[in-house]
C-alpha positions as CSV (number, residue, x, y, z in Angstrom):
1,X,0.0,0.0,0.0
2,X,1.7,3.5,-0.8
3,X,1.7,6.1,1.8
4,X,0.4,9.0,0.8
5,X,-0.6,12.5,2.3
6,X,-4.0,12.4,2.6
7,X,-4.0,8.9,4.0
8,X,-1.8,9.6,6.8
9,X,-4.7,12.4,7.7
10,X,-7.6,10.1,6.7
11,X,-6.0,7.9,9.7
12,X,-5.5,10.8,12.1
13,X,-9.3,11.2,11.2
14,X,-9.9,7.7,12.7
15,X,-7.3,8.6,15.8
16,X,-9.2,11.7,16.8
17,X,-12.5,10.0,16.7
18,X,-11.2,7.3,19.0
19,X,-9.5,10.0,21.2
20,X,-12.5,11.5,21.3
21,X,-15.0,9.1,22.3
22,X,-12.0,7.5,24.7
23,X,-12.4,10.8,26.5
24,X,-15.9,11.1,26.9
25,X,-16.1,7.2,28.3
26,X,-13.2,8.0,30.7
27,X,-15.3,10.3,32.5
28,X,-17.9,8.5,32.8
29,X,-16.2,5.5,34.3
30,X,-13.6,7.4,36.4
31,X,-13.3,5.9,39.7
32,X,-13.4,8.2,42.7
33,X,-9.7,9.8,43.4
34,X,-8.8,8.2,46.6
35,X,-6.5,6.2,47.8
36,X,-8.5,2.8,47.7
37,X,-9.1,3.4,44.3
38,X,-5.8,3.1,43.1
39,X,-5.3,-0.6,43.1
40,X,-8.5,-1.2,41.8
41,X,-8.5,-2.9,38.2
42,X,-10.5,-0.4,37.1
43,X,-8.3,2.3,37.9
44,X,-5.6,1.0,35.8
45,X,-8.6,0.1,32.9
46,X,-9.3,4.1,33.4
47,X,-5.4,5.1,32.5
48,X,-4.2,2.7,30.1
49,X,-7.2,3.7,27.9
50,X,-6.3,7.4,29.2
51,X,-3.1,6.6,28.3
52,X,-4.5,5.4,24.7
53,X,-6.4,8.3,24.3
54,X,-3.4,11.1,24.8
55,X,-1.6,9.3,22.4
56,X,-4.5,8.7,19.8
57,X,-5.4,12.7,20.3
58,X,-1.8,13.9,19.3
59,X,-2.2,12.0,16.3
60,X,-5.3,13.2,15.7
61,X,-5.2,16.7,16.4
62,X,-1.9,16.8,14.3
63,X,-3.8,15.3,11.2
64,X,-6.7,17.8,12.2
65,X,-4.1,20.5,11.3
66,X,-2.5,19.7,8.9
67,X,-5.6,19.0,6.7
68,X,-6.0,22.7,7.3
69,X,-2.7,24.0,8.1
70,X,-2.4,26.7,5.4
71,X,-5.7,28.2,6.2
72,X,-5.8,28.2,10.0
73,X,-2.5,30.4,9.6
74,X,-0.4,31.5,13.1
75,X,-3.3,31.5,15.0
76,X,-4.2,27.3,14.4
77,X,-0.1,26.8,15.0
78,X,-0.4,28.3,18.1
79,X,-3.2,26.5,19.3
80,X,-1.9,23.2,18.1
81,X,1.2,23.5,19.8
82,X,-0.8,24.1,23.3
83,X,-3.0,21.8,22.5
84,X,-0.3,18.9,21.7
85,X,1.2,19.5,25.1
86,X,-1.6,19.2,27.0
87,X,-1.6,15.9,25.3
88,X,1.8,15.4,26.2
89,X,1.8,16.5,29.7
90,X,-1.3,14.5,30.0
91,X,-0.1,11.4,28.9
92,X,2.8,11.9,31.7
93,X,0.6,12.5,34.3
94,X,-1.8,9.2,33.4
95,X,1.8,7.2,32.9
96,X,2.2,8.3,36.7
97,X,-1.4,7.6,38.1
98,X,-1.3,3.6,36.1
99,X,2.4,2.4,37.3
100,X,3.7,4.6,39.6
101,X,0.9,5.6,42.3
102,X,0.2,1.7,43.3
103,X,3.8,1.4,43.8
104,X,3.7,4.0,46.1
105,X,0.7,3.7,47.6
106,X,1.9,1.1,50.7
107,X,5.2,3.2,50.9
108,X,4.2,7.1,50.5
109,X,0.4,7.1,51.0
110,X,0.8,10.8,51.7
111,X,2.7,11.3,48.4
112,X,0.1,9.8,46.4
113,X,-2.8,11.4,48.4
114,X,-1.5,14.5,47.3
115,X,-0.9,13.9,44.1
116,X,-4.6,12.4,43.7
117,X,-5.9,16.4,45.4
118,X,-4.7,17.7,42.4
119,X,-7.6,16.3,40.2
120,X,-9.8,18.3,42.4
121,X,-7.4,21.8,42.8
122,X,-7.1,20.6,46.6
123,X,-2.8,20.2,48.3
124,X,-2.2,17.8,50.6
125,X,0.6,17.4,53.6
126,X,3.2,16.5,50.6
127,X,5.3,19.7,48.7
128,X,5.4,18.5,45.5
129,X,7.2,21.1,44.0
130,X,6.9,21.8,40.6
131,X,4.3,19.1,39.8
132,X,1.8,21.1,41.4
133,X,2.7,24.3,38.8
134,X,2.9,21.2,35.8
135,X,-0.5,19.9,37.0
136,X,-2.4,23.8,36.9
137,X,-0.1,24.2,33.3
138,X,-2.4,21.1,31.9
139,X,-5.9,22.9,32.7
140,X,-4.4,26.1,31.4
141,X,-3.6,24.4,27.9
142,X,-7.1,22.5,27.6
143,X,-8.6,25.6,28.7
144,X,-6.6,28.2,26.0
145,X,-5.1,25.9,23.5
146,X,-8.8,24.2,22.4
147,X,-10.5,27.8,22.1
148,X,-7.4,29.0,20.2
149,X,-7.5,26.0,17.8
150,X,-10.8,25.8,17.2
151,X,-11.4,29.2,16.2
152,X,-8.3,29.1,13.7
153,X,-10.1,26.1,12.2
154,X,-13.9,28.6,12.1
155,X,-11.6,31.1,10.1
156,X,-10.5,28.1,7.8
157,X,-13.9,27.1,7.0
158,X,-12.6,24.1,6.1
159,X,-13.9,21.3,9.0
160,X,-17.7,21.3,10.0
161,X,-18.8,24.2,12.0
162,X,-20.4,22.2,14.6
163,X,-18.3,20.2,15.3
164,X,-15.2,23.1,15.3
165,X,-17.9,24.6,17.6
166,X,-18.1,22.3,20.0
167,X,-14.4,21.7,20.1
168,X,-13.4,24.8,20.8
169,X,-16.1,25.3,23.6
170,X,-14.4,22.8,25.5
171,X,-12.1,25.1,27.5
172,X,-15.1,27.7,28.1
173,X,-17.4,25.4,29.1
174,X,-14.9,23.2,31.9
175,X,-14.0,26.7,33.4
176,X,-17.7,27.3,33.9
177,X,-18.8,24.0,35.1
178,X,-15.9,23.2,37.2
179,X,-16.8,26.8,39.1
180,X,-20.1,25.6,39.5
181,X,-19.8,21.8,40.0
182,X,-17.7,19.7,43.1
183,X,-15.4,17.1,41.6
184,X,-15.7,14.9,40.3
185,X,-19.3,16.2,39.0
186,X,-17.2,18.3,36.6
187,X,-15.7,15.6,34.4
188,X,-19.1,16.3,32.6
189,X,-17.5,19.3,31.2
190,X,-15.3,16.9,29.0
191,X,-18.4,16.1,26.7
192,X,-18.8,18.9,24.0
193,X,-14.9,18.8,23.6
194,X,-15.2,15.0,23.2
195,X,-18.1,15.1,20.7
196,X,-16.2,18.0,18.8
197,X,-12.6,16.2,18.1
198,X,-15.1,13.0,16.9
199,X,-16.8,14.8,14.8
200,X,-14.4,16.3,13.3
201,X,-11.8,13.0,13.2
202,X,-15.3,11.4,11.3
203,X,-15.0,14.4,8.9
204,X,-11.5,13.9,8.1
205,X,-12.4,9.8,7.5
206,X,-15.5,10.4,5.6
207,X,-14.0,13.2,3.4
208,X,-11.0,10.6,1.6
209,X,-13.5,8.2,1.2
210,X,-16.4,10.3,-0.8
211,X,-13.2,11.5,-2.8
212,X,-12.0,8.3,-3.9
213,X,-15.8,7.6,-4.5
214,X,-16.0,10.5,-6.8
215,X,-12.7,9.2,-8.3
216,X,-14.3,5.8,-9.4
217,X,-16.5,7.6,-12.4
218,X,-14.2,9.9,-13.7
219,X,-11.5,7.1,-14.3
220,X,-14.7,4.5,-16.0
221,X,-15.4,7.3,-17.9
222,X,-11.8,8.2,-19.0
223,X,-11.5,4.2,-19.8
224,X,-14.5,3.9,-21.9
225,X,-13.3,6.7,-24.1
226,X,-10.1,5.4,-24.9
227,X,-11.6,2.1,-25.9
């Protein structure tokens, strides 16, 4: 099979719609952040697939922009850039919670205590230094970085509005429900930015497949001509 450009983004299509959905189910089957949760199976079911997810969303994000990289401009490269590390930083912090924090837990129960207050903007009896700053640097990202990218990709025009909509009211909408809502009630806010980036991974899947459809004809047509 030759690897081609519009391939490689069809497939980051298919990555952000799995990084998408991934994010939504997460949520919903998030166990409690305390400390008997964290040898649980389904704590580490929660951050392998989290741990999935991070690295199907830098995939798909990066296919997202560069399907639309000329048109989304400086704008869309800034908020790709933030939105990547969130990703990345993510992804880290997930790494931590699966196969460190159960290592930990019988050893430094305070340690991991504290690191599990930070899903919730609480600090515990344990300074943990510049994890703490890392840990507020992810929610500024998500918060910024979606906003950023998904209006650079309204100005393209390109990707459905709806679903650019939705992605870039992500940030918006977890600053207003997380000042409204008690963790963990606000993981609800991850829905419309979930939705968005599926949406808009199905647009970049759908869209290579009706153009090779629309390919079929031309090259029948071309065929019967020549004969």
């Amino acid at each position: 099979m030759k690897i081609t450009t519009s391939k490689l983004i069809q497939w980051a299509g298919l990555a952000a719609m799995l990084a998408g959905c991934l994010f939504i189910v997460i949520q919903i089957i998030h166990p409690a952040d305390i400390l008997s949760s964290v040898t649980t199976e389904r704590w580490a079911i929660v951050h392998y697939l989290s741990i999935v997810m991070c690295l199907f969303g830098m995939l798909g994000i990066a296919g997202i922009y560069a399907r639309q990289v000329e048109e989304a401009g400086w704008l869309g490269l800034i908020g790709y850039l933030m939105f990547s590390l969130f990703y990345a930083l993510t992804l880290g912090f997930n790494f931590t919670e699966a196969f460190i924090s159960p290592m930990l837990l019988t050893e430094a129960p305070r340690v991991v205590e504290t690191f599990l207050a930070l899903a919730s903007g609480s600090t515990g009896e344990v300074n943990l230094g510049a994890l703490a700053g890392v840990y507020t640097l992810v929610g500024v990202l998500y918060m910024i970085g979606g906003p950023l990218f998904g209006l650079a990709m309204l100005r393209a025009g390109i990707l459905p509005r709806w679903a650019t909509g939705l992605f870039a009211s992500g940030g918006p909408v977890s600053a207003i429900v997380v000042s409204l809502l008690p963790h963990p009630l606000d993981r609800i806010a991850a829905v419309p930015l979930g939705i968005g980036l599926a949406w808009l991974g199905y647009a970049l899947w759908s869209e290579r497949r009706e153009n090779a459809s629309k390919s079929i004809p031309s090259i029948e047509a071309s065929s019967s001509t020549n004969l």
